[in-house]
C-alpha positions as CSV (number, residue, x, y, z in Angstrom):
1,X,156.5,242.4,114.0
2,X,155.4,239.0,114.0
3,X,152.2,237.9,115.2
4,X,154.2,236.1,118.6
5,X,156.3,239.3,119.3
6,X,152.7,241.5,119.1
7,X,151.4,242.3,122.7
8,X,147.9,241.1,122.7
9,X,147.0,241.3,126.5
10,X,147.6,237.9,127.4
11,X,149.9,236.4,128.9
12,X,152.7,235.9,126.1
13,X,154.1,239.0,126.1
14,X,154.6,240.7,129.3
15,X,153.1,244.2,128.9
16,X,156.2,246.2,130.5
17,X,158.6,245.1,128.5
18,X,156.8,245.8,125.5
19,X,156.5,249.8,126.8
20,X,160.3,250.2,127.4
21,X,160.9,248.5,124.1
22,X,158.2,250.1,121.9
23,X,159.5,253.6,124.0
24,X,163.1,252.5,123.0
25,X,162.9,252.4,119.3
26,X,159.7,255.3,119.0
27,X,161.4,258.3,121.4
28,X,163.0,260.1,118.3
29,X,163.3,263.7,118.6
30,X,160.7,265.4,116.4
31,X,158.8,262.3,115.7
32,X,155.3,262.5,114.2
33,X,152.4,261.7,117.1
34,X,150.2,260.4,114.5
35,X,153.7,258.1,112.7
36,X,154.4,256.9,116.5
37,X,150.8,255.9,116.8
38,X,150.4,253.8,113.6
39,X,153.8,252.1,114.4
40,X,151.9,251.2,117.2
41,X,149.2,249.7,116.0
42,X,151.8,247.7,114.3
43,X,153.3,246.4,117.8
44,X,149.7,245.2,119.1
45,X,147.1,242.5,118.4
46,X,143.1,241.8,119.9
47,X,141.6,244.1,122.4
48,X,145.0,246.5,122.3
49,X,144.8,246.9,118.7
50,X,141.9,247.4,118.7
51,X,141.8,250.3,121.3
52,X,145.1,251.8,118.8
53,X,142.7,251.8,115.8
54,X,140.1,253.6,117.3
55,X,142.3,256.6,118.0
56,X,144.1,256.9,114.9
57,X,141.6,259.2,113.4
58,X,141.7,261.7,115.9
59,X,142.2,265.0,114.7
60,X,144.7,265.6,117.9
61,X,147.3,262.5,117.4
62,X,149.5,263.6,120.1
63,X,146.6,263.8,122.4
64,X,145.2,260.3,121.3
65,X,148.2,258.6,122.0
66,X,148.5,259.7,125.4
67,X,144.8,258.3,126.0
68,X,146.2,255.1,124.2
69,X,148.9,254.5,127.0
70,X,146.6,255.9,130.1
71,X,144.6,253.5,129.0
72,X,146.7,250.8,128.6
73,X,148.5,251.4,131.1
74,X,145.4,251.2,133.3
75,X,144.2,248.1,132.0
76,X,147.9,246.3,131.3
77,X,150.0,247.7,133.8
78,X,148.2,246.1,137.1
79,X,147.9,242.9,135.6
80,X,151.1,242.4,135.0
81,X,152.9,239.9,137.7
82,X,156.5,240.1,139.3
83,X,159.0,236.9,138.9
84,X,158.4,236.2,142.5
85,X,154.3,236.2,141.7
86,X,154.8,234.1,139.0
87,X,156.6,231.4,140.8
88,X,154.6,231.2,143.9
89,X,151.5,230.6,141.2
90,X,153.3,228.1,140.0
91,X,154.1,226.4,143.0
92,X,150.6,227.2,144.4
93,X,149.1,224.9,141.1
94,X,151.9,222.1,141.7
95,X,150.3,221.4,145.1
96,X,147.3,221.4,144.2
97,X,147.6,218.8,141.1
């Protein structure tokens, strides 16, 4: 992955449609918990990565990686904004400028 396709938390990647397609390619039948959660750390940048790093260590990978995705699913997940939101944002700054 390139640094533009990474999800970072901001606003450049949306954090949904990282999931599906990081779950897409990483939902292989007898895959390795502690492979699937490297190849993550591979997929994410900043504050993400960060929380990734911290659990690769773990002496219970599968374990860790469900704590990885409560957490950023917690985080992440609310923040994440519909088309509709988006738009009436949008249109919310065009008045106001």
């Amino acid at each position: 992955k390139n640094e533009n396709e990474k999800f970072g938390g901001d606003e450049n990647v949306n954090y949904r449609n990282f999931k599906q397609r990081f779950e897409a390619v990483s939902e292989i039948d007898g895959a390795d918990p502690l492979d699937v959660l490297n190849e993550l750390g591979r997929w994410v940048k900043n504050a993400p990565k960060r929380l990734v790093d911290a659990h690769v260590g773990s002496a219970k990978p599968k374990k860790a990686l469900k704590e990885v995705w409560k957490q950023l699913d917690m985080y992440y997940d609310s923040q994440v904004q519909t088309a509709s939101e988006r738009i009436n944002s949008r249109e919310g700054k065009d008045k106001q400028g």
